[in-house]
N, C-alpha and C positions, 0 to 999 in steps of 0.2 A: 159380179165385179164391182169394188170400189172403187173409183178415182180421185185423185190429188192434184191438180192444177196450179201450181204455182204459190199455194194457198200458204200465208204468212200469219201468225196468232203469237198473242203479246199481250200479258197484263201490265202497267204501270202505277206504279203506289211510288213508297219511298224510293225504291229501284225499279227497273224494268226486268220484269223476268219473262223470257222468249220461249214459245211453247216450239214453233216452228216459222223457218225462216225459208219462205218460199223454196217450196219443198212441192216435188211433182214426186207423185209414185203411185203405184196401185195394190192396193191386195186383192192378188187374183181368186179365181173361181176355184173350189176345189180345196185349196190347203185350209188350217186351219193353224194360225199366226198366235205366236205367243209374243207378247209387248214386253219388255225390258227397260227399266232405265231407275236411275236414282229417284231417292225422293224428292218432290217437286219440281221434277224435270218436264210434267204435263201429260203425263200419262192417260191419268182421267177426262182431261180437257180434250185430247185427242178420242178419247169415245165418246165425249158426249158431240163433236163435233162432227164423227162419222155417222151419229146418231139423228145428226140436226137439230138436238137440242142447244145447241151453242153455235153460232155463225163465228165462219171465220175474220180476220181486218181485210184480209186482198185474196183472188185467188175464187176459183169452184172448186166444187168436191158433188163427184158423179156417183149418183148410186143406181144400179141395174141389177138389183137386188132388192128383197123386199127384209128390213135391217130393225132389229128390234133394241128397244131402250137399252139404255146398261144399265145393267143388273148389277146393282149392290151401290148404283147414286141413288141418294134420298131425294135431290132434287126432283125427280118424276114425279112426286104425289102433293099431291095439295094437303097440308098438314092437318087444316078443319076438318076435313072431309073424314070417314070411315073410310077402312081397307075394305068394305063392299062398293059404298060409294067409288072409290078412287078407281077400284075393279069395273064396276060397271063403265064408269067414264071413257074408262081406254080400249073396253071391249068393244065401244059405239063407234069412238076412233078410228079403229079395225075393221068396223064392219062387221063383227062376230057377234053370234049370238049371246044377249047377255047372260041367261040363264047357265044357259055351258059352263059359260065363264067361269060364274060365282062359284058352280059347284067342284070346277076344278081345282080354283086356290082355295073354298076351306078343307080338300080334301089333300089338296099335296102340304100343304102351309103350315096345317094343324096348330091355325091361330085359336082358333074355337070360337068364345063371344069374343075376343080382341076385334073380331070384323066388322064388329058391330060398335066401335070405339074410334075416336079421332084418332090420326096416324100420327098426331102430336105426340101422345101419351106412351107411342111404340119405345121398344129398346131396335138398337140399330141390329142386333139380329132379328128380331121381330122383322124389321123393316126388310130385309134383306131375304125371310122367308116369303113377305108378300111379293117382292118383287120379281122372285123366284119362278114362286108359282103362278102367279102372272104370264113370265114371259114363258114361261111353259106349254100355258095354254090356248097362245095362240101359236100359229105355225109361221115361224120368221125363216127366210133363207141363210142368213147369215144374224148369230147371238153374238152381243156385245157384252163381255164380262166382264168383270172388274171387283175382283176380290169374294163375290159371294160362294162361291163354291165350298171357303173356307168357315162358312157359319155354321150354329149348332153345333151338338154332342156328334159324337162319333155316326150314331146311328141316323142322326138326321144328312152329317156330309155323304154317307153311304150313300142314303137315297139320293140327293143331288147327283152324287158321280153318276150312277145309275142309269137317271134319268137325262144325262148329258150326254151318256156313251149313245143311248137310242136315239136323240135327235142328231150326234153329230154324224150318224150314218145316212143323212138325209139332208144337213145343213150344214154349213161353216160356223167356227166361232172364231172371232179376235178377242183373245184375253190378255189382260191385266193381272198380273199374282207373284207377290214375292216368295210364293213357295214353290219353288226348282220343280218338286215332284210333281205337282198338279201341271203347271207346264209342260213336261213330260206326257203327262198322262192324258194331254187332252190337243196336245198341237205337233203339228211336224213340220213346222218352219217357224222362225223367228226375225224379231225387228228391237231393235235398240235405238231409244231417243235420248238423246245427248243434245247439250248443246243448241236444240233445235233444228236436229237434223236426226230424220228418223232413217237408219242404215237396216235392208234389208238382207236375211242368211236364209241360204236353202235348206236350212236340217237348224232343231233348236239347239245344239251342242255349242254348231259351229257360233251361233247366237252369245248363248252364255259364255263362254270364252270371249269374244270381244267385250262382251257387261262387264268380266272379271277384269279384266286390261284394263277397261277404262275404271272401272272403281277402284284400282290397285295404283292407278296415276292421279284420281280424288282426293284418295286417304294416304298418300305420300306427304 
């Protein structure tokens, strides 16, 4: 179980753009949530912050779950560092053996010498197969998504699907993905963030139909 305590988040620059405005809610134990919402409504900001890598302004947010990075932010890796180095680092993190580790991601990643390269030098799929394989290999209760599923060639998203279908029969994921179908294919409840208020649906149908309503009253 995640929880949301009252939790309020807010960049301000020229304007102030409102991620979430004291918002209590939980994604429970069990389903597997697909996220919704326009461009720069804070989608990302909201996994990185279920994540912990981002604090909220006001507000806890409870984790009783063991909650893995999101997959497909570049922010995770230290850009100097090699994709072994960055590997080993978060395997130490974890607790997990490093060796494991390494030989998981050059073998799901098929970065090859890239591992042996600063993560500067990566392309953002590149980045997003390290990240991949990464959070693959260790064992999270609940995978934080966000877009990667949709990297590489045909045959590379295969394996990703794949290798999602087998851990989600053992884990949860809350995803991020403007592609309907992978949504589909990977969640059976949904949540739309608008405005700063993230509206939870028991089936992701019922979901995208409210996304469609409100981007149909957006682009009005």
């Amino acid at each position: 179980m995640i929880g949301f305590e009252r939790v309020s988040k807010a960049y301000t620059g020229r304007a102030q753009k409102v991620v979430l405005k004291s918002q209590s809610f939980v994604f429970p134990r069990g389903r597997n949530v697909g996220v919704l919402g326009a461009n720069g409504a804070g989608k990302s900001t909201l996994l990185r912050m279920i994540s912990g890598a981002e604090l909220p302004d006001e507000g806890h947010i409870h984790r009783a779950a063991r909650v893995s990075f999101p997959l497909g932010f570049t922010g995770n890796f230290h850009s100097h560092l090699t994709g072994n180095q960055n590997a080993r680092f978060v395997a130490r993190i974890y607790g997990e053996d490093v060796r494991r580790v390494l030989d998981f991601v050059a073998d799901f990643s098929e970065l090859g010498a890239y591992l042996d390269m600063p993560v500067s030098t990566y392309s953002s799929g590149m980045m997003a197969k390290l990240a991949f394989g990464l959070s693959l290999a260790i064992e999270f209760e609940t995978y934080l998504v966000d877009e990667v599923t949709e990297v590489g060639d045909a045959r590379f998203r295969a394996k990703c699907h794949q290798a999602f279908q087998d851990r989600i029969a053992r884990s949860n994921v809350i995803m991020v993905s403007h592609n309907s179908q992978t949504i589909r294919k990977f969640c059976d409840a949904g949540a739309v963030l608008d405005s700063g208020v993230l509206t939870f649906y028991p089936t992701v149908e019922a979901a995208m139909q409210a996304y469609q309503r409100i981007m149909g009253v957006f682009n009005a």
